[in-house]
Residue frames as qw, qx, qy, qz and C-alpha x, y, z in Angstrom:
[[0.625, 0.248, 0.517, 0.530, 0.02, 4.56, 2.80],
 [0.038, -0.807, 0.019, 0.589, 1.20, 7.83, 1.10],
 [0.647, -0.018, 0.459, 0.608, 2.00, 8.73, -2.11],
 [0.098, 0.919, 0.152, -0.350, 3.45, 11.98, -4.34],
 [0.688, 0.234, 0.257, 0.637, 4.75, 12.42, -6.95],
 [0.303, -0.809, -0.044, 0.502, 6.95, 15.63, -6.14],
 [0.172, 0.756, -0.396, -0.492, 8.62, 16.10, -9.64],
 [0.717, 0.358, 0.535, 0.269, 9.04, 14.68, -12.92],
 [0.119, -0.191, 0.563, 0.795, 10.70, 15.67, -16.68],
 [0.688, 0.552, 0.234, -0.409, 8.11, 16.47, -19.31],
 [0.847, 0.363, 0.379, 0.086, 8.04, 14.71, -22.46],
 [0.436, 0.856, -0.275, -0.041, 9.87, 17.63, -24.84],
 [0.160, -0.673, 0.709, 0.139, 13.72, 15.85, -23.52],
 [0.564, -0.063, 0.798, 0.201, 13.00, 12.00, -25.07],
 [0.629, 0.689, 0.346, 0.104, 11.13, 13.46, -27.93],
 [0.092, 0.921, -0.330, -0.185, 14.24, 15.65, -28.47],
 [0.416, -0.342, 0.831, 0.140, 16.41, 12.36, -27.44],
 [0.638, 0.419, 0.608, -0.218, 13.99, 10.56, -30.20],
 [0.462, 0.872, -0.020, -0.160, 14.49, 13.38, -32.97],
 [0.317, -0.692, 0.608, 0.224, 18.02, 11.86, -33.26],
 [0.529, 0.096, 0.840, -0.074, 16.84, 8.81, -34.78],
 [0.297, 0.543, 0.709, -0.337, 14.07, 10.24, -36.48],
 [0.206, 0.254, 0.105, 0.939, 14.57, 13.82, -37.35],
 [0.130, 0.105, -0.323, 0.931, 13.23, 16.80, -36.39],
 [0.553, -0.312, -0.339, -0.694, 9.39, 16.42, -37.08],
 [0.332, -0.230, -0.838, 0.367, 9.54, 14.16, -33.64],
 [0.554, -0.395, -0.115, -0.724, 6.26, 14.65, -31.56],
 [0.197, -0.153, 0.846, -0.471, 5.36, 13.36, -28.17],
 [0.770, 0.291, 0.056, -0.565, 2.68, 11.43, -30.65],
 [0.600, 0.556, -0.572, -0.054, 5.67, 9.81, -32.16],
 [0.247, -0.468, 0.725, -0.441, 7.04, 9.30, -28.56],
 [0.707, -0.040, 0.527, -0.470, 4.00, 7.07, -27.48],
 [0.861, 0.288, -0.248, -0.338, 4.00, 5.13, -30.85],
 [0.465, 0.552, -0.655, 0.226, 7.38, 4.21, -30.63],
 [0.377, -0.357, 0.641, -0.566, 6.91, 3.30, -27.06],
 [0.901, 0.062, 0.150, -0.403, 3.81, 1.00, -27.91],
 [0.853, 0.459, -0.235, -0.073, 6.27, -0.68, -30.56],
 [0.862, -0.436, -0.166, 0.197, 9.08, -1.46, -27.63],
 [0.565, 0.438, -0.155, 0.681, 11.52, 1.36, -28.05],
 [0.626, -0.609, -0.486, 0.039, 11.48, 1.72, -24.65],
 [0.591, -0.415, -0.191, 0.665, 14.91, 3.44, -24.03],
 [0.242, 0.468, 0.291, 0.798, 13.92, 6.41, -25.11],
 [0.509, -0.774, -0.281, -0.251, 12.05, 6.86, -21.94],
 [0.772, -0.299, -0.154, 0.539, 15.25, 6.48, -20.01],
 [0.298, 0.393, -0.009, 0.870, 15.53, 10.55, -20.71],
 [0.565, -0.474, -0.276, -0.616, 12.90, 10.87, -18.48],
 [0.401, -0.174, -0.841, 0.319, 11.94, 10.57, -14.72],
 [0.523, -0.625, -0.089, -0.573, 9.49, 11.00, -12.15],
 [0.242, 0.091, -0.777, 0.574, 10.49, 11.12, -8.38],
 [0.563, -0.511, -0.482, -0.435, 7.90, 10.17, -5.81],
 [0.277, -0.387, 0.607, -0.636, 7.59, 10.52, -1.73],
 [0.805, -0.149, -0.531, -0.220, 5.99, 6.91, -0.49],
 [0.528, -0.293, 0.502, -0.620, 4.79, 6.20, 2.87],
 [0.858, -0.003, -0.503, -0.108, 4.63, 1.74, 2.84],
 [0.837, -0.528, 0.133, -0.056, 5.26, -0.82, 5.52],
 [0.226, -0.621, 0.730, 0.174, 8.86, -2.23, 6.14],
 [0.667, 0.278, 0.672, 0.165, 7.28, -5.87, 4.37],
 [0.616, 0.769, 0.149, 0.087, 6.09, -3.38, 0.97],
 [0.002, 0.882, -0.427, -0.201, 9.95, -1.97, 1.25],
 [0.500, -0.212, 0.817, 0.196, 11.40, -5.39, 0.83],
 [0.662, 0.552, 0.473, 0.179, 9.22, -5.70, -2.60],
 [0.400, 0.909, 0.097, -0.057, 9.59, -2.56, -4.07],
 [0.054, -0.866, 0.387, 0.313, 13.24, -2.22, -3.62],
 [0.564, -0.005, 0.743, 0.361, 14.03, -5.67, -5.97],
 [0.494, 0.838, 0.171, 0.155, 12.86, -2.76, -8.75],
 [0.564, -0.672, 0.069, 0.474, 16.42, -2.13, -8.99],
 [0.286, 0.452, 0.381, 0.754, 16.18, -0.03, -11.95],
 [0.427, -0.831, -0.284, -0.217, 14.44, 2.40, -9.40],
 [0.411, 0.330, -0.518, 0.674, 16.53, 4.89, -6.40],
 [0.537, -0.697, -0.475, 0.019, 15.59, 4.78, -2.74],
 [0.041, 0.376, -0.461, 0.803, 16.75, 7.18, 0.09],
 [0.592, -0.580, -0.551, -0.095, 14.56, 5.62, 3.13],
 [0.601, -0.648, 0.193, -0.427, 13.93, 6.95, 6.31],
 [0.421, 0.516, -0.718, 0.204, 16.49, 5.31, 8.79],
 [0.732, -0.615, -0.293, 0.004, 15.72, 2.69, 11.87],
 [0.652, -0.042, -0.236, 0.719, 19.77, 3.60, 13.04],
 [0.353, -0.046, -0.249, 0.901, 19.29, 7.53, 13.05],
 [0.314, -0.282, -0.188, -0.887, 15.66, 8.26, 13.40],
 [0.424, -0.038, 0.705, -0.567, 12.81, 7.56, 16.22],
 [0.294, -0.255, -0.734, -0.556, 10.04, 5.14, 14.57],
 [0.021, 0.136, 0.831, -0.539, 7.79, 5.42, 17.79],
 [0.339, 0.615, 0.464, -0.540, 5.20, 7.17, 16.34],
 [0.115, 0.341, -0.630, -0.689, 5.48, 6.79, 12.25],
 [0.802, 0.122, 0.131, -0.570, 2.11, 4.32, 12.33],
 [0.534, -0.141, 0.834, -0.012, 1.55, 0.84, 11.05],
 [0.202, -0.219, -0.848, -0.438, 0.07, -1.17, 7.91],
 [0.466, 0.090, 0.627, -0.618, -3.61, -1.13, 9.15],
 [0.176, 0.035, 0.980, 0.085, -5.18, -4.41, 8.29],
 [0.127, 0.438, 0.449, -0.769, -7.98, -2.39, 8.54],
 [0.303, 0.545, -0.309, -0.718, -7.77, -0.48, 5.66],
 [0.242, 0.321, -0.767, -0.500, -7.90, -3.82, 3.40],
 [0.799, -0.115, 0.071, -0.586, -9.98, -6.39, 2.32],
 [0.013, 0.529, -0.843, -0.095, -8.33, -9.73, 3.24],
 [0.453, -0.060, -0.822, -0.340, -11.08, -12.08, 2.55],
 [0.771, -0.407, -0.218, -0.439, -13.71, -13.87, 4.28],
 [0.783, -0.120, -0.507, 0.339, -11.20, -16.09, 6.57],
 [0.331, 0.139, -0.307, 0.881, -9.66, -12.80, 7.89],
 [0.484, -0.308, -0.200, -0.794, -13.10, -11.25, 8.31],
 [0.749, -0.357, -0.439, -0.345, -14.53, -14.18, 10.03],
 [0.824, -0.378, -0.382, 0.180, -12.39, -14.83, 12.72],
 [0.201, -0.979, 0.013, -0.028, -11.31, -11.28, 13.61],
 [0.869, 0.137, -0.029, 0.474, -7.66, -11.88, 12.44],
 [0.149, 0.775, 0.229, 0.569, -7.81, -8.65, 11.35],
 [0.431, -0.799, 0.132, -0.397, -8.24, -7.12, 14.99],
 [0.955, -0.190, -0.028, 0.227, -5.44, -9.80, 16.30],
 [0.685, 0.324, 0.067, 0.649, -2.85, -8.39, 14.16],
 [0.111, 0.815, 0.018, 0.569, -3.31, -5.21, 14.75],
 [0.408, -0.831, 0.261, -0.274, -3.04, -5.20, 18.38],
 [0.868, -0.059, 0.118, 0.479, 0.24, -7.64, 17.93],
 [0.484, 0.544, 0.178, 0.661, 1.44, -4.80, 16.01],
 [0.255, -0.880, 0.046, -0.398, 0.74, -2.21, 18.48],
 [0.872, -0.486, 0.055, 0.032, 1.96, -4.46, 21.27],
 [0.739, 0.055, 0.142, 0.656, 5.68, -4.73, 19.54],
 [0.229, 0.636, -0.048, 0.736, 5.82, -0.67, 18.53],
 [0.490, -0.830, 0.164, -0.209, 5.19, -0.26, 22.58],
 [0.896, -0.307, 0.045, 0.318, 8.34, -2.38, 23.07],
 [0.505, 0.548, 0.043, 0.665, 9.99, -0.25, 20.71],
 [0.106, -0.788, 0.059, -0.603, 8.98, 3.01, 22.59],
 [0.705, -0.708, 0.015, 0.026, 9.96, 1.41, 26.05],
 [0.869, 0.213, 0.101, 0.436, 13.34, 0.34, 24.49],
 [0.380, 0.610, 0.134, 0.683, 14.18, 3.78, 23.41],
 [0.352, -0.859, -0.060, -0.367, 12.54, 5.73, 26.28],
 [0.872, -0.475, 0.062, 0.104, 15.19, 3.48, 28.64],
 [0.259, -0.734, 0.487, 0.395, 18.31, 4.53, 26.54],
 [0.630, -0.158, 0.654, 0.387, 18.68, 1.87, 24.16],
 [0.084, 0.265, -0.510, -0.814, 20.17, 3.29, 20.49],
 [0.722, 0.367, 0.065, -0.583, 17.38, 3.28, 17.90],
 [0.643, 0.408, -0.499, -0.412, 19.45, 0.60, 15.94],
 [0.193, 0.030, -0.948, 0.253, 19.54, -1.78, 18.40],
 [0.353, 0.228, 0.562, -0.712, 15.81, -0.88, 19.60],
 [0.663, 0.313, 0.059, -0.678, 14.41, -1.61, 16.01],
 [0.044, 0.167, -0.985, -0.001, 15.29, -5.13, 16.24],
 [0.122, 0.249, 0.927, -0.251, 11.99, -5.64, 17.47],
 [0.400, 0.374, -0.065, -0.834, 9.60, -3.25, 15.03],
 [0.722, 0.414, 0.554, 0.001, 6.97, -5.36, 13.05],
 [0.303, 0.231, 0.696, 0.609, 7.23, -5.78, 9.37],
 [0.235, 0.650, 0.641, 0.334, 4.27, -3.86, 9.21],
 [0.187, -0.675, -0.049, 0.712, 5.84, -0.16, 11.04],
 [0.098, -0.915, -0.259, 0.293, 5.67, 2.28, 8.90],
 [0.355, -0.539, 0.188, 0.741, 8.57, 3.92, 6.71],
 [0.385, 0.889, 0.124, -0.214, 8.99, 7.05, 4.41],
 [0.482, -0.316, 0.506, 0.642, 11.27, 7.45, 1.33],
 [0.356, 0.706, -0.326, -0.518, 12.13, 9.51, -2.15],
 [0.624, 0.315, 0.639, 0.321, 11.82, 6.84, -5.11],
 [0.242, 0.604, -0.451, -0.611, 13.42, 8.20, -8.68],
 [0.709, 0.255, 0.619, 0.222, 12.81, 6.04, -11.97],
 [0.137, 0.163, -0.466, -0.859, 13.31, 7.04, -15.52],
 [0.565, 0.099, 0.044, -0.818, 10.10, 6.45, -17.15],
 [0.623, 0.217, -0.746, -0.089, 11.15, 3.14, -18.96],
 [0.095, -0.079, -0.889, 0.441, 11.62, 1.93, -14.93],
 [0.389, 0.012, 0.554, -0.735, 8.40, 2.95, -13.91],
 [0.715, 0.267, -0.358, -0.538, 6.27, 1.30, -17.34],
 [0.604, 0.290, -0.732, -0.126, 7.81, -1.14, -16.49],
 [0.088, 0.133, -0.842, 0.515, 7.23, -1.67, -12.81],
 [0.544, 0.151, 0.225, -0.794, 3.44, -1.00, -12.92],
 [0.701, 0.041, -0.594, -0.394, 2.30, -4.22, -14.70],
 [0.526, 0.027, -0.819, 0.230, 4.00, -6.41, -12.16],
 [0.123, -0.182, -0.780, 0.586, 2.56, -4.81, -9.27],
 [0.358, 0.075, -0.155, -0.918, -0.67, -3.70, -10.36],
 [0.537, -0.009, -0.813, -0.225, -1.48, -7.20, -11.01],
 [0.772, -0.376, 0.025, -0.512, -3.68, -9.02, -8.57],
 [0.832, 0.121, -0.395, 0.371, -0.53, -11.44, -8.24],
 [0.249, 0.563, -0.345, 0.709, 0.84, -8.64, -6.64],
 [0.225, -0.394, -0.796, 0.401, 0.04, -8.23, -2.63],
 [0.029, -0.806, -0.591, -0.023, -2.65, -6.24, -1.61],
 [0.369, -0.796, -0.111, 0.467, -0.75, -3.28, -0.06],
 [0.355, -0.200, 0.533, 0.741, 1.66, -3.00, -3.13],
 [0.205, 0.574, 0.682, 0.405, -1.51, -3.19, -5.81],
 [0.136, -0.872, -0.460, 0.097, -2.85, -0.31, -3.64],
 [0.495, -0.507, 0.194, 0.678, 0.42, 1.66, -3.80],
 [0.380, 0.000, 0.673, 0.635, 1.18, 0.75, -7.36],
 [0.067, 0.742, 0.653, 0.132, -2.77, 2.15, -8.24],
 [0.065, -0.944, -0.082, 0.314, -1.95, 5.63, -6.54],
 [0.516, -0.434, 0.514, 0.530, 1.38, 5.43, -8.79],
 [0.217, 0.447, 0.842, 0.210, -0.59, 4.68, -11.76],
 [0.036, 0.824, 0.564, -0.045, -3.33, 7.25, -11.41],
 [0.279, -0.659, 0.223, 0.662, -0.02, 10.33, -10.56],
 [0.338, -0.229, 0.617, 0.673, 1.60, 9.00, -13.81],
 [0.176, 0.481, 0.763, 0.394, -1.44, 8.82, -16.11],
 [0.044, 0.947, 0.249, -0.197, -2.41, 12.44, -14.81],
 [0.068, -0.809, 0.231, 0.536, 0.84, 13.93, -15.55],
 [0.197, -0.126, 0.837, 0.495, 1.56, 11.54, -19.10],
 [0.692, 0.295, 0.347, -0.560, -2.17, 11.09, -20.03],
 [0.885, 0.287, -0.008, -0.366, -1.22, 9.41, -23.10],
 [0.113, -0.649, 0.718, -0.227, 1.80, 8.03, -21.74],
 [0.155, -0.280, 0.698, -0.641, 0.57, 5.92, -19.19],
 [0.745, 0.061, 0.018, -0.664, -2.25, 4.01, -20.06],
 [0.824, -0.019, 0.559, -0.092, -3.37, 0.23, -19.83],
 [0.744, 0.649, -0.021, -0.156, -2.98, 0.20, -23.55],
 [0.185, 0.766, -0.544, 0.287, 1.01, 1.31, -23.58],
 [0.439, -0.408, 0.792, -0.116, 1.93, -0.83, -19.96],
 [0.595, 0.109, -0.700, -0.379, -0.03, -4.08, -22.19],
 [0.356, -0.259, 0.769, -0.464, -1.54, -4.82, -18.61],
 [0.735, -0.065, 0.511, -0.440, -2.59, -7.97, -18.26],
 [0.663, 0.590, -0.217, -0.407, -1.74, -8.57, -22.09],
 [0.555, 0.503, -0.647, 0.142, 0.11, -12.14, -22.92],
 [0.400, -0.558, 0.612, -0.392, -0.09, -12.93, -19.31],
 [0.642, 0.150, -0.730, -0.177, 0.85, -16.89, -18.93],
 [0.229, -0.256, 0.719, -0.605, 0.34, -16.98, -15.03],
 [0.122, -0.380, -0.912, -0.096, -2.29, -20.37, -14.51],
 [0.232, -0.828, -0.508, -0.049, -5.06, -17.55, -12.09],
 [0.009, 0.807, -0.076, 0.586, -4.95, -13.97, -10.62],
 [0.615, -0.752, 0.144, -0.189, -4.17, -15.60, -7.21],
 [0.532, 0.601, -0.558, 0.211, -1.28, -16.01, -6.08],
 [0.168, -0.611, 0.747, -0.204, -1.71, -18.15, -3.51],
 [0.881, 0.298, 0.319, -0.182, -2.94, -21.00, -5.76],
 [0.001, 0.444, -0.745, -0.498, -0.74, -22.91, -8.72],
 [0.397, 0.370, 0.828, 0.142, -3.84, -24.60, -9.80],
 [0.086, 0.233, 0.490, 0.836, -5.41, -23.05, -13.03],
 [0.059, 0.510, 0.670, -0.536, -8.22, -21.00, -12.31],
 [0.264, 0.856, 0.368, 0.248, -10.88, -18.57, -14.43],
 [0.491, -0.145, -0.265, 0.817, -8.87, -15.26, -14.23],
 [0.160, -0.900, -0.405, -0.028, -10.28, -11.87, -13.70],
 [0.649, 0.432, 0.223, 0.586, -8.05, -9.35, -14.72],
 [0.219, -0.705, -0.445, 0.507, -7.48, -6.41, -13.22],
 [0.147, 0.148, 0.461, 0.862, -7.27, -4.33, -16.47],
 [0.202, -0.591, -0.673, -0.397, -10.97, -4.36, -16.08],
 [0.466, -0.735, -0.444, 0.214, -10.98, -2.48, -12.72],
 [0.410, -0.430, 0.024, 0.804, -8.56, -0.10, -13.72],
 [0.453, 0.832, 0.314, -0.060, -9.48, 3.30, -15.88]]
């Protein structure tokens, strides 16, 4: 998992887009109020593009933000033999996964299918007919644009603890970029994480009600 934000707009073009409205005394104080109070498209002058390194499963989530642009890394005109995997490793997937070494299963399923790939390829056959058989969890890189309004808005939903694990972890390094280069932008306060939330628990793979545990609290 990778992630960079490689360029963004500073604040002075919606508080300019703002001072239409307003007049001229607009301030990127004004910006954030106005934001808090849901005048959201005013961010839409604004964007921040980002390099992101996720599995082929976290590409299927993120791209149903289709207020968001992708350019991915291709399976048709590029080698994946050696672009890595999800490692299961890297996460905590609970006691069940922990106890019965699931954890160390998967992975070497996952290896086991990127060597078919690399025999596939090594034997002649086209990369887009060779990555028929790449796990969900290979590897791929791509350039993600939002205006700001998309990104405020994507960060609640996957930040959440609803969210899967790999995405939360994404969405956190996404999060942490945006709130360094917005500082009062960006904050828990502005997204209203967790605020209003009508979901029965934080888990999503339960639909019985449960105490919840918020993950506002774990973020800074």
């Amino acid at each position: 998992m990778k992630v960079e934000l490689i360029a963004n707009t500073v604040l002075e073009l919606p508080v300019h887009a703002m001072s239409k409205c307003y007049g001229s005394n607009t301030t990127e104080k004004s910006l954030v109020n106005a934001c808090k109070a849901g005048h959201l498209s005013l961010l839409e002058h604004g964007y921040a593009t980002f390099d992101i390194e996720m599995s082929q499963k976290c590409l299927a989530q993120i791209t149903r933000h289709r207020q968001l642009s992708f350019t991915v890394k291709s399976t048709r005109g590029t080698d994946f033999s050696n672009g890595g995997y999800f490692d299961s490793h890297c996460h905590d997937w609970g006691d069940i996964v922990n106890k019965t070494h699931i954890s160390e299963d998967m992975n070497k399923i996952i290896e086991e299918q990127i060597k078919t790939y690399q025999r596939l390829v090594e034997n002649g056959v086209p990369y887009q007919i060779a990555a028929y058989v790449l796990p969900l969890a290979t590897n791929v890189t791509m350039t993600v644009t939002g205006n700001l309004r998309a990104w405020l808005e994507y960060l609640p939903k996957r930040l959440c603890k609803r969210a899967s694990m790999e995405h939360q972890a994404i969405a956190r390094e996404i999060y942490r970029q945006l709130n360094k280069a917005y500082p009062d932008l960006f904050t828990l306060e502005v997204l209203g994480m967790c605020e209003s939330c009508k979901e029965l628990s934080c888990d999503f793979t339960s639909h019985k009600k449960k105490a919840k545990e918020p993950v506002r609290g774990e973020l800074k």
